[in-house]
N, C-alpha and C positions, 0 to 999 in steps of 0.2 A: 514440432521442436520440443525436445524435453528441455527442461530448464533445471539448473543447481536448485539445493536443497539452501539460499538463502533465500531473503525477502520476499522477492520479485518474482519467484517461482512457486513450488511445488504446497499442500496445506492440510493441515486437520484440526475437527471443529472444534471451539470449545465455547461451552453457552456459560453468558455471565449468570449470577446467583442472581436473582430478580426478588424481592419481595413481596410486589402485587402486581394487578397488570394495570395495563394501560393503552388508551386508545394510539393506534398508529399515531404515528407525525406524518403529513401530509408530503408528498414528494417535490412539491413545490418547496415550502419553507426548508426540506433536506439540501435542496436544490441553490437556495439560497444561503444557507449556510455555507459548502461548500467554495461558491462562489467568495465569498467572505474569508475564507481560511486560505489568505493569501502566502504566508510565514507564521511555521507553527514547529513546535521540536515536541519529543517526549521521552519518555522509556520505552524501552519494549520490548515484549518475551513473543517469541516466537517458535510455535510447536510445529515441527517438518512432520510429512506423511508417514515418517518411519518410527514417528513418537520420540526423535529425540528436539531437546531445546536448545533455546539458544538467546542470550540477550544482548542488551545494547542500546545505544541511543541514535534517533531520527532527525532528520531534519527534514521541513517542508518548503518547498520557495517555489508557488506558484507562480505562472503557469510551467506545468512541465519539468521539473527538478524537487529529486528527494535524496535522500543520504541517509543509509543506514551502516554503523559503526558497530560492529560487534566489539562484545566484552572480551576480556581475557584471549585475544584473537586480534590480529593486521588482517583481518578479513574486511572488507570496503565495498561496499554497494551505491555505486551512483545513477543516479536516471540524470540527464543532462543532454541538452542538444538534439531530443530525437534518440538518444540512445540508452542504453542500461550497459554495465559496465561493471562486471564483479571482478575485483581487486583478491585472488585469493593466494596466499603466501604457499601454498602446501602446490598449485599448479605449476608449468613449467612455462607456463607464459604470463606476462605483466598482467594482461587482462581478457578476458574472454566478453566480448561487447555482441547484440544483438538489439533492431529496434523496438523502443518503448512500446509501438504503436500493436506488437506483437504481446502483447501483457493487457493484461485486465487493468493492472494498476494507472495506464493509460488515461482511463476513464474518468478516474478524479483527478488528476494533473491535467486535463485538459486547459484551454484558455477560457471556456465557455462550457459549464455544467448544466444540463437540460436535461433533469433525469425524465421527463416529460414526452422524451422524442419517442418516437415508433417504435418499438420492439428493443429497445436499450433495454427497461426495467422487465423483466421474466417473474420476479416475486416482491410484492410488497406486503409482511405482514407480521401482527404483534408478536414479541417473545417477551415474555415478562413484561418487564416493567420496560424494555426499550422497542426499538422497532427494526426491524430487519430490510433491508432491500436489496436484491439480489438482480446486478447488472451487467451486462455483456455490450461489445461492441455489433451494435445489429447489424452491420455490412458483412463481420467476421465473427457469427457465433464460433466458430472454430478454436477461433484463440483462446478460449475457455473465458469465464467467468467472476465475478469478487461479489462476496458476499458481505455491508457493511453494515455491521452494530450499531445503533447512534442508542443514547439516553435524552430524554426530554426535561426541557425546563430548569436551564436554555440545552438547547438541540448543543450535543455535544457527538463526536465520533470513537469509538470505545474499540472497535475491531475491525480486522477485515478477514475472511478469509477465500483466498485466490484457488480455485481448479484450474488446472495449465490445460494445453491441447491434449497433453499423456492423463487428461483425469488427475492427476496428485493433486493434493492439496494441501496448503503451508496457510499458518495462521498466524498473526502477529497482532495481540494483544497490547492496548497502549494504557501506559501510566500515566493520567492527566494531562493529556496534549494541553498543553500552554499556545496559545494563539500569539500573532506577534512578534516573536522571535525570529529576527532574521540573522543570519551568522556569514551573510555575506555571500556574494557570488565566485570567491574564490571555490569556496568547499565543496560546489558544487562542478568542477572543473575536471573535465576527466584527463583532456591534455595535461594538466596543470597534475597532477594524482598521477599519472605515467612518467612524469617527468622525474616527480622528484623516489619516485620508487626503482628508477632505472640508476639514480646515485648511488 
């Protein structure tokens, strides 16, 4: 399934500016983190495989719900329910919906992060000054792949970027996830987002 050129689909790289390096972070303690990033919001640019961008702001509400709100754009991306759900004003329908469990991004919305398990993690290793870990759903390598940025001390997460089943790859760089921020389980409603876009 090819996926749109927003969030939850298609990526290309981009490596943070590192100043020295430094020893991995342990996949446990990433693990634990994760776990711990129950409501979190930020900024964020997001570079599509065609090299063009795109920004906006996130929302996190563990387990399983995220929100991304483009800038300068009614473009609307929800994960909710088991589903994904892009909201895009230029299409000829409300929303074009497919399951989460079909994304990579899956993986860390899980209820339960164990980057530990069998054949989930494919690459654990340093980049600069942060550490890299590159995960897939081991029943469905298929579904493609997410690659996550983290910085150390305190373990923070800086990037991710998603290969879909077509190979593409979309990259969404964040501006200081703020942990804690919950904005509520309306926002994350996709009945509730269909409704009032059918007004």
């Amino acid at each position: 399934m090819t996926l749109m050129r927003y969030a939850l689909a298609p990526v290309l790289m981009l490596a943070l500016a590192a100043p020295a390096w430094a020893d991995k972070i342990p996949l446990a303690d990433i693990s634990a983190y994760l776990n711990g990033l129950t409501t979190a919001e930020a900024q964020f640019t997001q570079v599509n495989s065609d090299g063009s961008k795109a920004t906006g702001k996130l929302y996190i509400k563990r387990p399983g719900r995220m929100r991304f709100e483009y800038a300068n754009d009614d473009t609307l991306v929800l994960a909710s329910g088991g589903q994904v759900a892009i909201f895009d004003p230029k299409s000829n329908q409300i929303a074009e919906q497919y399951p989460l469990k079909r994304t990579p991004l899956n993986l860390i919305l899980a209820d339960k992060i164990d980057l530990g398990q069998a054949k989930m993690v494919v690459g654990h290793e340093e980049d600069g000054a942060n550490t890299a870990v590159v995960a897939q759903d081991p029943e469905h390598p298929e579904y493609g792949s997410i690659r996550l940025l983290f910085s150390a001390n305190p373990v923070a997460l800086r990037q991710w970027v998603i290969t879909d089943d077509a190979g593409q790859k979309t990259a969404v760089i964040l501006d200081q996830l703020k942990p804690g921020v919950d904005p509520g389980s309306l926002m994350f409603s996709i009945s509730a987002e269909t409704d009032a876009r059918k007004k």
